[in-house]
N, C-alpha and C positions, 0 to 999 in steps of 0.2 A: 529584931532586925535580921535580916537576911543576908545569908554568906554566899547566896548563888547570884551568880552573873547576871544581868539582867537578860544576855540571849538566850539561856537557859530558862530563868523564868519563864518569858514569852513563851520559847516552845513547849513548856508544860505547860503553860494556860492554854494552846491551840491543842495539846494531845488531852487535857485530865479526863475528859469527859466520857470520850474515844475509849480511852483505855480501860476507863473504869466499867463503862458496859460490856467490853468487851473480856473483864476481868470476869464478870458475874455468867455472862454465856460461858467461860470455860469454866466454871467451877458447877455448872449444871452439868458438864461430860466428863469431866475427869475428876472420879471420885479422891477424894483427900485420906486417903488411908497410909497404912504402911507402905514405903514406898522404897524401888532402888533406883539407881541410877549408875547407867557406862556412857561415860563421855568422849570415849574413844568411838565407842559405836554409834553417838549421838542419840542414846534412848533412855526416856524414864516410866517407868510403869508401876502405877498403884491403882490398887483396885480390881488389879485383870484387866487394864487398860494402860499400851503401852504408846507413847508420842514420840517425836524425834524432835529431841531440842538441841540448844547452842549454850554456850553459858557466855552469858552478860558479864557477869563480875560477883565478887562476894564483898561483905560487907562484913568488918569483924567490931564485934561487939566492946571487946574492954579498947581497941585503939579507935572506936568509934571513924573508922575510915573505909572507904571503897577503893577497892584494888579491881581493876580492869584483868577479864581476861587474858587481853594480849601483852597484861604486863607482870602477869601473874607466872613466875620462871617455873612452876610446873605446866604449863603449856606453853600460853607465846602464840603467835601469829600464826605461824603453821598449821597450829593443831586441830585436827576435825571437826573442836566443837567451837572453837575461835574464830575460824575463818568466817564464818557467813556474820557475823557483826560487826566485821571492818568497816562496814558502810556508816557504822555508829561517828568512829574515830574520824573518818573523812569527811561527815556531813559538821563536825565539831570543827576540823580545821579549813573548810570552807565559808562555815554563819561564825566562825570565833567563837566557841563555845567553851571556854576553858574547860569544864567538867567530863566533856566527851574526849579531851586530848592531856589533859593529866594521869599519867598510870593511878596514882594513889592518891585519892581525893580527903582530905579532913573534911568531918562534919561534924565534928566535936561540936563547934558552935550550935547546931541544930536541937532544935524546941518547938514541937508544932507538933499537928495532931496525928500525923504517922508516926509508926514505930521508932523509928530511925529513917534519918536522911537518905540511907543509901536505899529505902524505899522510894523516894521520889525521883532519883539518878534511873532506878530497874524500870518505873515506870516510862520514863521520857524516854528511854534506849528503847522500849517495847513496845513504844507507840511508833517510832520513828521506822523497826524493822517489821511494823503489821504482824500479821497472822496471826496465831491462834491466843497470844496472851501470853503472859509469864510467869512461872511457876518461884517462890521462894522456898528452899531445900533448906531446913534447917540443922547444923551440925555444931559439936561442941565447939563451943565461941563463936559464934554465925552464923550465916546463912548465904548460901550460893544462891544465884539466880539465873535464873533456865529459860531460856525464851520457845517457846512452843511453836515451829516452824514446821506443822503437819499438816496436812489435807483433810486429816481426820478430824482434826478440831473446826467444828462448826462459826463462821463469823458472825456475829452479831445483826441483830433485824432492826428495822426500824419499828418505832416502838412510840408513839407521842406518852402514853401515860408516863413512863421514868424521866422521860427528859426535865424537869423542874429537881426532880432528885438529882440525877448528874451531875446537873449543871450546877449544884451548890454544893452538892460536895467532891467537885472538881474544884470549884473555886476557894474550898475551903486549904485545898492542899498547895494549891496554884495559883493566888489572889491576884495575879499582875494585870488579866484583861478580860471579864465576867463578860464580855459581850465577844470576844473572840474563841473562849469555852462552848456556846452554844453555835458560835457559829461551824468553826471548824466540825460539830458535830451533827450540824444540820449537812454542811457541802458532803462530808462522808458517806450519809447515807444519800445523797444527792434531790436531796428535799429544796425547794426553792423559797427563797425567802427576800426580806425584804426590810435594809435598815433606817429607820429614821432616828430623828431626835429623839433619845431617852427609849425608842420602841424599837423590838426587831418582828415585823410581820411573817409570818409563815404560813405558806399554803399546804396544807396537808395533805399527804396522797391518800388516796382515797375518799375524801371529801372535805370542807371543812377547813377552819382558820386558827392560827393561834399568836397570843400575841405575847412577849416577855418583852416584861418593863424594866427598868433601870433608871436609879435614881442618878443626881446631880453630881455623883462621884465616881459613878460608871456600874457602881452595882446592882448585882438582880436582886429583883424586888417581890417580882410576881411573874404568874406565868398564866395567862387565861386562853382555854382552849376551847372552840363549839367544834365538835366533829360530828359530821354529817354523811348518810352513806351514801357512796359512791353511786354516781349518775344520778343524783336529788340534788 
């Protein structure tokens, strides 16, 4: 059973999809190596590739909880790498999102196929502020999290082959609405589509139809796609 809110739920079922392609384009540019970071300066760099991030929040491992960085008294709201996530905390106290406006979240109850809970908190904050993705910085007892707010970082393309993948393992982390996962990820890249009973149609750019099925409990089923090129 689940210890998050149900507004929380929902906007991780409209972000999982989203963010997870968009996880996999940043982990093609920013290699995973040894890595530092100044968060005064707002930059992290591994690889010989350096981004300008924010920090999200850390998640500490033995009190199994998420501590926000604006409530985290080594920074606070002020600070260079806190400020540009405020909108997190704002868009939480305007949809009622307890998770975005609590400092320090338990997730102790948490069991499911992410690492930990405050995994699926970094995602929804880093669907919510766009850009380039967000990076987990692992340190003894944790792991901070870095939202990647660069030019540098390439955005995600539309792409029909992965979308069946996405969308089920968006759904697997975010089960609340399998037809609002694929949607949200269809309007983002501004693909047009079309929902019926059980079906959602999509016209694909560049030629071509696809259709994702969904059984009598809302879940996706299948996803059948004829692509066809452009101008045929």
């Amino acid at each position: 059973m689940s210890g998050f809110s149900s507004a929380f739920e929902r906007l991780g079922a409209a972000l999982a999809a989203v963010v997870l392609q968009q996880q996999e384009t940043l982990a093609e540019f920013l290699p995973r190596e040894d890595w530092s970071a100044d968060l005064t300066a707002r930059t992290y760099s591994s690889g010989g590739v350096t981004v300008r991030v924010s920090l999200l929040g850390s998640y500490a491992a033995r009190e199994r909880t998420w501590l926000w960085g604006w409530a985290n008294p080594q920074f606070g709201d002020d600070h260079p790498a806190v400020a540009p996530t405020l909108a997190i905390r704002a868009l939480g106290e305007r949809l009622e999102i307890p998770e975005f406006v609590t400092p320090e979240v338990d997730l102790g109850w948490y069991q499911g196929p992410a690492g930990h809970g405050g995994e699926l908190i970094a995602m929804a904050a880093g669907g919510v502020l766009g850009g380039g993705g967000y990076i987990g910085a692992g340190y003894d007892g944790g792991s901070a999290y870095l939202h990647v707010d660069d030019p540098q970082a390439p955005p995600a393309t539309w792409d029909p082959v992965p979308v069946p993948r996405l969308v089920m393992n968006g759904v697997s982390l975010f089960p609340r609405d399998p037809r609002l996962t694929l949607a949200r990820l269809l309007s983002h890249h501004r693909v047009p589509y079309r929902e019926t009973d059980g079906m959602t149609e999509v016209r694909l750019p560049g030629g071509g139809t696809a259709r994702a099925h969904f059984d009598g409990l809302g879940r996706f089923t299948d996803w059948q796609a004829e692509l066809s090129p452009a101008g045929l």
